[in-house]
N, CA, C and O atoms as a GROMACS GRO file, in nm:
protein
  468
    1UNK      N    1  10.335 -10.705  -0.668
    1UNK     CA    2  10.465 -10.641  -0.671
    1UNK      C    3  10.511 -10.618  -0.527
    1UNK      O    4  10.441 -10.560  -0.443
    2UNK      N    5  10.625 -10.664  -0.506
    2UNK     CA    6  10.662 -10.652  -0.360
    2UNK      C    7  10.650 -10.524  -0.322
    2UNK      O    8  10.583 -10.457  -0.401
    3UNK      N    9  10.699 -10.459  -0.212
    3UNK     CA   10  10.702 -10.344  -0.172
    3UNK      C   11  10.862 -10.346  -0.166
    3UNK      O   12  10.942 -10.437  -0.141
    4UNK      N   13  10.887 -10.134  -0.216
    4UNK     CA   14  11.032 -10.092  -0.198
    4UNK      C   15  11.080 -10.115  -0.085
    4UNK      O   16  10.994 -10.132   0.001
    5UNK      N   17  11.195 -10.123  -0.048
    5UNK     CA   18  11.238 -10.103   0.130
    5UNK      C   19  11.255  -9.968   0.133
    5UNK      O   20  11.189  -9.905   0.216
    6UNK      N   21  11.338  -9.901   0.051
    6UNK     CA   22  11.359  -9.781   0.053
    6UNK      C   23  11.242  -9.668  -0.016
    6UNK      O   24  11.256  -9.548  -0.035
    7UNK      N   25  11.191  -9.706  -0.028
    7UNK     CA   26  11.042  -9.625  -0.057
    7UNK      C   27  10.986  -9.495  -0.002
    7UNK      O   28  10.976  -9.376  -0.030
    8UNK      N   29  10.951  -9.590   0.101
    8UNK     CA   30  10.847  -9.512   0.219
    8UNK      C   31  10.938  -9.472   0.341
    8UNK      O   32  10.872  -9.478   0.444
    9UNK      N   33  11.067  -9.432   0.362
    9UNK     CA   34  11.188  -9.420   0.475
    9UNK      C   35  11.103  -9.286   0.552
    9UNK      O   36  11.128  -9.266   0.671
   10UNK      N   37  11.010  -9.203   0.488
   10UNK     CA   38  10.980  -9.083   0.572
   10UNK      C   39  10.881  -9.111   0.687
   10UNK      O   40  10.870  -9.081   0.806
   11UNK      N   41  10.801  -9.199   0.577
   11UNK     CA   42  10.682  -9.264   0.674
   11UNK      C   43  10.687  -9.379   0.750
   11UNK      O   44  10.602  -9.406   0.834
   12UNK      N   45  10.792  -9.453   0.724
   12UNK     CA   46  10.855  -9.521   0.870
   12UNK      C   47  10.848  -9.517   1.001
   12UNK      O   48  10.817  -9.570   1.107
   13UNK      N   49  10.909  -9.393   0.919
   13UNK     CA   50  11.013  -9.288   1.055
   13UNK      C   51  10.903  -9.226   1.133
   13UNK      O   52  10.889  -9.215   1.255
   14UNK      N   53  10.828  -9.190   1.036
   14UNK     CA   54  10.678  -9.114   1.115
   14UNK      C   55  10.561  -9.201   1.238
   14UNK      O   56  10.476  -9.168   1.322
   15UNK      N   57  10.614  -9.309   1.192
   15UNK     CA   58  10.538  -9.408   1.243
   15UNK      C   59  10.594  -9.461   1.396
   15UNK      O   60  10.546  -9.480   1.508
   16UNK      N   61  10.725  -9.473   1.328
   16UNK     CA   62  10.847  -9.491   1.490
   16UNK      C   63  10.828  -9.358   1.558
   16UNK      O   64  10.837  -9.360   1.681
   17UNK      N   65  10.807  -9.259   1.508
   17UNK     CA   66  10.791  -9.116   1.620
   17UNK      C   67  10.684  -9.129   1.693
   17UNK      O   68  10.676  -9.101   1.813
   18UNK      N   69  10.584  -9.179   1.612
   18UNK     CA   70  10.453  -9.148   1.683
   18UNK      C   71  10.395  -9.310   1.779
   18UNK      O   72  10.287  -9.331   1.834
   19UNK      N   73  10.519  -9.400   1.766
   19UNK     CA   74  10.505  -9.511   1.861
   19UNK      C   75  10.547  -9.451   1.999
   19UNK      O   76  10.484  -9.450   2.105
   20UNK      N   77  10.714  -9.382   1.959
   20UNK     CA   78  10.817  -9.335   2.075
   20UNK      C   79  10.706  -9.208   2.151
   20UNK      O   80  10.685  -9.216   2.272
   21UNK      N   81  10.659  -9.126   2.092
   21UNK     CA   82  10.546  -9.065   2.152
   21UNK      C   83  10.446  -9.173   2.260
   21UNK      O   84  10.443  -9.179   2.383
   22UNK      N   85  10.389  -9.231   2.184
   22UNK     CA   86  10.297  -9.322   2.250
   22UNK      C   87  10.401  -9.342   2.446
   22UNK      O   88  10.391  -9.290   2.557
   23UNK      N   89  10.477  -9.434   2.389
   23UNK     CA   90  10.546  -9.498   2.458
   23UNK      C   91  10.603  -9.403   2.585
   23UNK      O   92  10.610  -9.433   2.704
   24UNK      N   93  10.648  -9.264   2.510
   24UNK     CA   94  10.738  -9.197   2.619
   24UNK      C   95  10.841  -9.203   2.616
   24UNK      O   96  10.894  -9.204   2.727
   25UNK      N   97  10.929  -9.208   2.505
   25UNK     CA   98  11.060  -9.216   2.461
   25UNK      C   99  11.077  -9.108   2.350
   25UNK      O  100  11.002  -9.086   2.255
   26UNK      N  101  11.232  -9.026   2.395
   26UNK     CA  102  11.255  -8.908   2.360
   26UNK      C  103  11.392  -8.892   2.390
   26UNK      O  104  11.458  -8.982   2.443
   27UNK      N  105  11.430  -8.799   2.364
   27UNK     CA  106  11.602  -8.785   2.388
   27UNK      C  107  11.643  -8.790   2.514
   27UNK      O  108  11.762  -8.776   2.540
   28UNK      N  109  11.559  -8.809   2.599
   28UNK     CA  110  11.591  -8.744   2.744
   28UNK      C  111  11.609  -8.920   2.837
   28UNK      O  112  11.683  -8.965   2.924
   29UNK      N  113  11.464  -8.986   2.734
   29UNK     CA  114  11.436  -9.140   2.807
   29UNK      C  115  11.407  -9.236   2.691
   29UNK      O  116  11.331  -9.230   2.595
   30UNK      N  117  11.514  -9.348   2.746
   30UNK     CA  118  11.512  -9.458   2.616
   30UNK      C  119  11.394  -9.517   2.620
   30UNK      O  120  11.317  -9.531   2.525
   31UNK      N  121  11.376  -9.555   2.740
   31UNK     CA  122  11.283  -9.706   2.819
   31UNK      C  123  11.168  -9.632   2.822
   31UNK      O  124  11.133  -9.514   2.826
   32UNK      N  125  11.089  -9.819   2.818
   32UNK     CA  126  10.987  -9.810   2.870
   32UNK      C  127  10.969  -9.922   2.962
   32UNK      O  128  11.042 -10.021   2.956
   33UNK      N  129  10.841  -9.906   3.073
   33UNK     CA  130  10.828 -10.046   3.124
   33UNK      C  131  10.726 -10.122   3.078
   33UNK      O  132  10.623 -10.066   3.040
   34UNK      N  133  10.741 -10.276   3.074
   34UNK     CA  134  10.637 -10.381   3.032
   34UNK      C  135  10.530 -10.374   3.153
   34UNK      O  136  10.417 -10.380   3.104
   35UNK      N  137  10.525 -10.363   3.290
   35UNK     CA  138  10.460 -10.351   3.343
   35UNK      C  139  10.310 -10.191   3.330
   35UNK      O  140  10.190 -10.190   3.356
   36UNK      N  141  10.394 -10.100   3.286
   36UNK     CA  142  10.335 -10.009   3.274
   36UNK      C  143  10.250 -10.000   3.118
   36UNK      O  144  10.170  -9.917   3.077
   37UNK      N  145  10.279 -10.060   3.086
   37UNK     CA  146  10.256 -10.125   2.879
   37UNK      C  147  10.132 -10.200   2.916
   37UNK      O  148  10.028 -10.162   2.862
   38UNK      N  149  10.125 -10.327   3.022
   38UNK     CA  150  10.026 -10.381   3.025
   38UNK      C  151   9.939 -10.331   3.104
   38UNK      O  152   9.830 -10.387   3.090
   39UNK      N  153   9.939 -10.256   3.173
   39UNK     CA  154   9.841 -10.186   3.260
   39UNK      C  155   9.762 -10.102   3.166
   39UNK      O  156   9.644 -10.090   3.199
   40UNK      N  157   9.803 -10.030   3.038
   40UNK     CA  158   9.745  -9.926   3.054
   40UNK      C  159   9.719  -9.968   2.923
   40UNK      O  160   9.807 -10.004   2.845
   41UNK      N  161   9.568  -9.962   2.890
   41UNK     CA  162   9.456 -10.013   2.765
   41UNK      C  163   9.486  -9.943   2.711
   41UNK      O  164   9.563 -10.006   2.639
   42UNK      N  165   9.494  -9.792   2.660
   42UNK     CA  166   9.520  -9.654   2.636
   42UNK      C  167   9.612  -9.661   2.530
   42UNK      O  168   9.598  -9.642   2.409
   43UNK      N  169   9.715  -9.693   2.604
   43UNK     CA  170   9.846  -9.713   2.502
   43UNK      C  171   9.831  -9.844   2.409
   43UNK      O  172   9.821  -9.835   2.287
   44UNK      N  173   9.830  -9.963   2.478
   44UNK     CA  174   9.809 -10.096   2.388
   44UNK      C  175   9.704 -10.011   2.230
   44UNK      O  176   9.747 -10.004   2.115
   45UNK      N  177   9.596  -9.971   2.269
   45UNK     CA  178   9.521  -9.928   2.206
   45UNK      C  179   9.599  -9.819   2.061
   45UNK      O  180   9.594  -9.832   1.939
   46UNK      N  181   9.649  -9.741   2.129
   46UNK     CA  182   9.686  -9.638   2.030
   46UNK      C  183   9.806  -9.726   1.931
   46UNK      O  184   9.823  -9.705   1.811
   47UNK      N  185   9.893  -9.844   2.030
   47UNK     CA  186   9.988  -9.899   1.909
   47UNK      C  187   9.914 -10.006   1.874
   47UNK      O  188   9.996 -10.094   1.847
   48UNK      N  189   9.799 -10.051   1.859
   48UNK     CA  190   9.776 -10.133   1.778
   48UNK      C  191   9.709 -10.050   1.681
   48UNK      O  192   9.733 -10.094   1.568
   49UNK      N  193   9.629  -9.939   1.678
   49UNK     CA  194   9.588  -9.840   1.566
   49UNK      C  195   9.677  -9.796   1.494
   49UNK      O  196   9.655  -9.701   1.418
   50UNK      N  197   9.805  -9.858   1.503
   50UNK     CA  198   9.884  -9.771   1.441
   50UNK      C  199   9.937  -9.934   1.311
   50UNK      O  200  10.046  -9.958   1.261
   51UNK      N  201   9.831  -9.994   1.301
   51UNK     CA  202   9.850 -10.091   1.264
   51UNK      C  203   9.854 -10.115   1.092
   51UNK      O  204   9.945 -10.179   1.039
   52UNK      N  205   9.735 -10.049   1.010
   52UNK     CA  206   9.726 -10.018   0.880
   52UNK      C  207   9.862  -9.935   0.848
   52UNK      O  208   9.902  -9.942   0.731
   53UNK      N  209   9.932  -9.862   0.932
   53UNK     CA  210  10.036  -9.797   0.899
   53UNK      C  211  10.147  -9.885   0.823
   53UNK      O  212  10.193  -9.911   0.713
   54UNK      N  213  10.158  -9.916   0.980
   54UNK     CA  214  10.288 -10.011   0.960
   54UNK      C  215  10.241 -10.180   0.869
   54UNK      O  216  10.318 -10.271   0.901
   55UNK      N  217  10.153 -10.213   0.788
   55UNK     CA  218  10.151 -10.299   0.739
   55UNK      C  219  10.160 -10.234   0.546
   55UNK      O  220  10.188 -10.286   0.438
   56UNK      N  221  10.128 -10.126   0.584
   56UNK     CA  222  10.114 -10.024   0.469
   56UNK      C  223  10.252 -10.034   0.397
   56UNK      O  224  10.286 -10.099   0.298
   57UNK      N  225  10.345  -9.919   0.506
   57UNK     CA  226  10.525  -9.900   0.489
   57UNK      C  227  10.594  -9.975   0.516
   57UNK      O  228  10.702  -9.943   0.465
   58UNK      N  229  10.606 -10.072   0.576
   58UNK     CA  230  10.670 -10.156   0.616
   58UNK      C  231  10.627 -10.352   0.605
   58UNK      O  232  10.523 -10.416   0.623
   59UNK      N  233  10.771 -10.388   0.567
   59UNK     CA  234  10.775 -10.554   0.513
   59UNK      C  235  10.749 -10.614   0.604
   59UNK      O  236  10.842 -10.655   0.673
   60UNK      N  237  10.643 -10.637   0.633
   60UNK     CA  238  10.631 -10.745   0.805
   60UNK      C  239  10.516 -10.837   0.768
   60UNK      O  240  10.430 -10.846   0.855
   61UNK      N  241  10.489 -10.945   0.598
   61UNK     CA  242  10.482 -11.045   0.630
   61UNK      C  243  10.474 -11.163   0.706
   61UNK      O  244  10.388 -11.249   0.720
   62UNK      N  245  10.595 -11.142   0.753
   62UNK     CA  246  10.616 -11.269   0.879
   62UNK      C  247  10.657 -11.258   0.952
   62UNK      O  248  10.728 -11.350   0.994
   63UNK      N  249  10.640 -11.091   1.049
   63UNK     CA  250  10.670 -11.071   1.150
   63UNK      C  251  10.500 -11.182   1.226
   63UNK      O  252  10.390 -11.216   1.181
   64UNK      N  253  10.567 -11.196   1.340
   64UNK     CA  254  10.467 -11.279   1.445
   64UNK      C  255  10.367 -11.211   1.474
   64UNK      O  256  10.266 -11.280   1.460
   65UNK      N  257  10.344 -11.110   1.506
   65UNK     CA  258  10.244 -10.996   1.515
   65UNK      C  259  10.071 -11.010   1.453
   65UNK      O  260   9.957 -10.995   1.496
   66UNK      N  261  10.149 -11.052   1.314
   66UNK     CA  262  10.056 -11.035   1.206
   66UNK      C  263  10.048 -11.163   1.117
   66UNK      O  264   9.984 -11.165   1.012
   67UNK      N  265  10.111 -11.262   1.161
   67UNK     CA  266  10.047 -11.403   1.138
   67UNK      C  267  10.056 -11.516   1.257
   67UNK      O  268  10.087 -11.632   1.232
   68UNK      N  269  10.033 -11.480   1.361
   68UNK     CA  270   9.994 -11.566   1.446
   68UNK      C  271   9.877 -11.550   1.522
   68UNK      O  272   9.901 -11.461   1.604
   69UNK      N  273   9.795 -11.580   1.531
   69UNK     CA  274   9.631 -11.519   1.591
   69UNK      C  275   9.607 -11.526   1.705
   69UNK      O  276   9.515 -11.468   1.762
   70UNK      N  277   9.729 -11.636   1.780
   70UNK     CA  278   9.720 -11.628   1.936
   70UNK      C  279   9.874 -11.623   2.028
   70UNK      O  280   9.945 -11.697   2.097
   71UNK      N  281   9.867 -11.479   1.975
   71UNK     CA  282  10.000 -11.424   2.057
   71UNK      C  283   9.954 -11.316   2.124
   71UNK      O  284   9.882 -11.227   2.079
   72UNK      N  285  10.012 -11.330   2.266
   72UNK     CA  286   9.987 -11.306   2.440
   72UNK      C  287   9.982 -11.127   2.428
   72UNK      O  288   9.892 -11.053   2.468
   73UNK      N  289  10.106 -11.091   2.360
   73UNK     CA  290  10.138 -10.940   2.377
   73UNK      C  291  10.145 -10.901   2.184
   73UNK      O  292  10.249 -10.902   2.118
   74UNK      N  293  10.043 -10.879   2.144
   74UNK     CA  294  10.062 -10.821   1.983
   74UNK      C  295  10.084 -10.659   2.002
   74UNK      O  296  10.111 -10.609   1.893
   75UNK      N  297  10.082 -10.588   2.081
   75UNK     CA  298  10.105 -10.503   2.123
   75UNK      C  299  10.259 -10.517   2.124
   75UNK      O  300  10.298 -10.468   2.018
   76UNK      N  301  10.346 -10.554   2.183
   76UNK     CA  302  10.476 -10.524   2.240
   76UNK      C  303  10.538 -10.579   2.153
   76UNK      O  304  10.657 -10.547   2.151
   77UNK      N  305  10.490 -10.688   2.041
   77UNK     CA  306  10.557 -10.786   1.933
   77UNK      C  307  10.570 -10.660   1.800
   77UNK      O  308  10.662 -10.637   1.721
   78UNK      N  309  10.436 -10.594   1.819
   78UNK     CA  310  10.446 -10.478   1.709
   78UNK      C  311  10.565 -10.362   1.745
   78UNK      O  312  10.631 -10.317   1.652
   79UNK      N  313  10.580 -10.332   1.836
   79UNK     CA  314  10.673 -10.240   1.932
   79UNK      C  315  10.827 -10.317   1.863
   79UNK      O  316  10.898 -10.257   1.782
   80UNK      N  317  10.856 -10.447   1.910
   80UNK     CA  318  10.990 -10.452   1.873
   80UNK      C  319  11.002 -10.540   1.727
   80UNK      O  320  11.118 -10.544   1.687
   81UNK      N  321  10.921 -10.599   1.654
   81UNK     CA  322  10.933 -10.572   1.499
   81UNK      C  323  10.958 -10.412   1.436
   81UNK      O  324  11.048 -10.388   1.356
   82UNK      N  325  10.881 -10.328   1.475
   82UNK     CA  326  10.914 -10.240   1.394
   82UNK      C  327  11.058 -10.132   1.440
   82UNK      O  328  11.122 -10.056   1.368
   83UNK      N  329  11.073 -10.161   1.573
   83UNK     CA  330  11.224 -10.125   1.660
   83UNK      C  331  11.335 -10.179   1.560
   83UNK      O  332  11.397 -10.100   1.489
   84UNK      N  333  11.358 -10.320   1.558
   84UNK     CA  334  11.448 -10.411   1.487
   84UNK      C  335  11.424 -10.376   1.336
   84UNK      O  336  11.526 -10.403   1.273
   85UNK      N  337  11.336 -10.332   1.266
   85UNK     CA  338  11.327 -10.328   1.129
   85UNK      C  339  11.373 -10.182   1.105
   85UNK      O  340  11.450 -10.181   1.009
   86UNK      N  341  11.355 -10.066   1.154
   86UNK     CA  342  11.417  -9.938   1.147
   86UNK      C  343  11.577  -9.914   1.171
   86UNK      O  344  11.642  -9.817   1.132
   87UNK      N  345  11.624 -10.024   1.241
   87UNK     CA  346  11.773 -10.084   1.252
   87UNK      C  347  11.838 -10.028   1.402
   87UNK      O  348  11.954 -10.006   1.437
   88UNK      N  349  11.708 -10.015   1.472
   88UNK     CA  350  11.803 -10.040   1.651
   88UNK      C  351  11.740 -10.129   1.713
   88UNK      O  352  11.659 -10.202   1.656
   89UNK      N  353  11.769 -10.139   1.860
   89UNK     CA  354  11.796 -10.257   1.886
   89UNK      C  355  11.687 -10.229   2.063
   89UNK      O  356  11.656 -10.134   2.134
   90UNK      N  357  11.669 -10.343   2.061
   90UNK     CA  358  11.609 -10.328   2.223
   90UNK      C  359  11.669 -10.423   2.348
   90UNK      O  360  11.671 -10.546   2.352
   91UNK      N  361  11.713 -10.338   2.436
   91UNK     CA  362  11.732 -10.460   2.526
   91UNK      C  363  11.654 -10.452   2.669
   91UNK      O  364  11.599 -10.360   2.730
   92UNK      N  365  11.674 -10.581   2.691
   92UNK     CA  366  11.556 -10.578   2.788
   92UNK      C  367  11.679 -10.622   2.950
   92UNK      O  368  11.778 -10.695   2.957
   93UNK      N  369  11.600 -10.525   3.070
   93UNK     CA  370  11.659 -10.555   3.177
   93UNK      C  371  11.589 -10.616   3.284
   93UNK      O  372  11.479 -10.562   3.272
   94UNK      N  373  11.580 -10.697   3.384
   94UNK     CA  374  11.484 -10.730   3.485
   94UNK      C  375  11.537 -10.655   3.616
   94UNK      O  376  11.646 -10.672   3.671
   95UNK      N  377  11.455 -10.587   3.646
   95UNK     CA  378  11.420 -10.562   3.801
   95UNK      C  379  11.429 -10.603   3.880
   95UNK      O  380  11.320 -10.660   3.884
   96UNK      N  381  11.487 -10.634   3.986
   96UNK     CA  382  11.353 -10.709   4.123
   96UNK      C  383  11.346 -10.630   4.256
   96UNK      O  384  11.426 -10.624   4.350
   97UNK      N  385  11.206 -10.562   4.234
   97UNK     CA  386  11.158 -10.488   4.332
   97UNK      C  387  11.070 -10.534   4.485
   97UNK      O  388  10.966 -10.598   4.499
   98UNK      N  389  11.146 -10.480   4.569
   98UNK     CA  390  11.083 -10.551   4.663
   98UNK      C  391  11.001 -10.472   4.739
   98UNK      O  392  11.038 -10.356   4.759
   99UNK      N  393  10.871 -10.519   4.796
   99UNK     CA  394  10.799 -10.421   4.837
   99UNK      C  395  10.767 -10.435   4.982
   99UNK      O  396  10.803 -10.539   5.036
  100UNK      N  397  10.695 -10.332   5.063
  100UNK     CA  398  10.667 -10.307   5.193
  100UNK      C  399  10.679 -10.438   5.285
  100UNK      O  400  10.757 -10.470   5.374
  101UNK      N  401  10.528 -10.524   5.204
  101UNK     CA  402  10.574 -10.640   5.279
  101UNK      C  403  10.655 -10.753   5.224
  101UNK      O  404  10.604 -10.852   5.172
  102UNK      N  405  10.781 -10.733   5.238
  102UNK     CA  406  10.871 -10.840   5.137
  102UNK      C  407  10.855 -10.920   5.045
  102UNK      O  408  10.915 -11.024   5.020
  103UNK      N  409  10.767 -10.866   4.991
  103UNK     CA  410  10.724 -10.964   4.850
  103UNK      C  411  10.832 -10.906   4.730
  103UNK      O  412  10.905 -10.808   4.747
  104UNK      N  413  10.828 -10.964   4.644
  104UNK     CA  414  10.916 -10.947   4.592
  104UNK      C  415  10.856 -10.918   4.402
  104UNK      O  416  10.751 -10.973   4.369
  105UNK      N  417  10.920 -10.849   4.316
  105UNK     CA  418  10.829 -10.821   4.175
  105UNK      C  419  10.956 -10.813   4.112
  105UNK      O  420  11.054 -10.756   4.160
  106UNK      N  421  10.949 -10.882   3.978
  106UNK     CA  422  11.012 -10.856   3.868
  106UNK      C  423  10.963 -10.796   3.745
  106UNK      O  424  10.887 -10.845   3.662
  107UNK      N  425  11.040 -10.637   3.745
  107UNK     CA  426  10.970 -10.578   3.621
  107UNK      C  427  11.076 -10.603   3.513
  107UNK      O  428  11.194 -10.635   3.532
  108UNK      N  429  11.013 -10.582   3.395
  108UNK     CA  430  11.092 -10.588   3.264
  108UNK      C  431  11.096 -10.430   3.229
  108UNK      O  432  11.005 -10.349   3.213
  109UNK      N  433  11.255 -10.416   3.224
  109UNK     CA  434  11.272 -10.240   3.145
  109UNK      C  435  11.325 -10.286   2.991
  109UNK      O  436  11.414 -10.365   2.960
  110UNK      N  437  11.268 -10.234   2.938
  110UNK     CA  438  11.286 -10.222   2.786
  110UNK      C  439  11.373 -10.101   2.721
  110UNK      O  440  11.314  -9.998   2.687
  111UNK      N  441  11.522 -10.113   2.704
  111UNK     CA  442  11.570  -9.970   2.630
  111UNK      C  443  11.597  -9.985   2.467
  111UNK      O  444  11.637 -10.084   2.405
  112UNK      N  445  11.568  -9.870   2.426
  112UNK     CA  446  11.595  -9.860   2.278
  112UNK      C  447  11.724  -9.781   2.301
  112UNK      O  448  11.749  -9.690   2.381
  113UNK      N  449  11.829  -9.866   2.170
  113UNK     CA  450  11.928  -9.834   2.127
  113UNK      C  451  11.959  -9.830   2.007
  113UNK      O  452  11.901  -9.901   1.925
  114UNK      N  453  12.067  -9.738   1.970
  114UNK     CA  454  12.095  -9.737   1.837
  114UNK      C  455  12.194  -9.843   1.794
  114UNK      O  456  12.294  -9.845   1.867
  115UNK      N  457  12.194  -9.929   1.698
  115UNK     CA  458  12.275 -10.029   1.704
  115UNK      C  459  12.355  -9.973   1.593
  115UNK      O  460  12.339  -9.908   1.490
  116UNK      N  461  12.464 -10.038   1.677
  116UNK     CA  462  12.637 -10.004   1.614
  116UNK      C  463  12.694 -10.092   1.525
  116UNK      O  464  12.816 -10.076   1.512
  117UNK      N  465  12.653 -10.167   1.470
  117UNK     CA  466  12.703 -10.266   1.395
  117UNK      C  467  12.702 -10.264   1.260
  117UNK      O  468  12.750 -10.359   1.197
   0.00000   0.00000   0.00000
């Protein structure tokens, strides 16, 4: 029996809080950075535990996440499947930071938005 969409809407939601927790996103700050995502085991860790959840409440079949066995960031793929499935939106900005000795770095900022459409 498939699963409801509208079912489980509390525990979704519970699940997106306790990612935006993870992450550091709150009313105050949308973003996060990809650079700071891959650095830190800690976090990768806590959103992939959050994994029985979201396969639990949520239709993600064939999100990439969870049927492809060799994808780079399953971490950040889980992050914006379940962003896009709660119905906002992420956009992503590049950086380019330059440092002491003119080298140069491109970070990725990631903001969550509420989509208007």
């Amino acid at each position: 029996m498939p699963k409801q969409v509208d079912k489980y809407t509390k525990e979704r939601q519970d699940v997106l809080d306790k990612m935006f927790t993870i992450l550091g996103i709150n009313e105050n700050s949308n973003t996060f950075l990809l650079h700071e995502l891959d650095s830190n085991v800690d976090k990768q860790n806590q959103i992939l535990q959050l994994e029985p959840d979201i396969k639990k409440y949520f239709i993600c079949g064939t999100w990439n996440c969870f049927t492809d066995p060799n994808i780079k960031r399953k971490y950040l793929s889980i992050i914006k499947n379940t962003v896009k499935h709660m119905g906002l939106q992420i956009m992503i900005t590049t950086n380019l930071i330059k440092n002491e000795d003119n080298t140069s770095k491109r970070r990725k900022v990631y903001h969550i938005v509420k989509s208007f459409i």
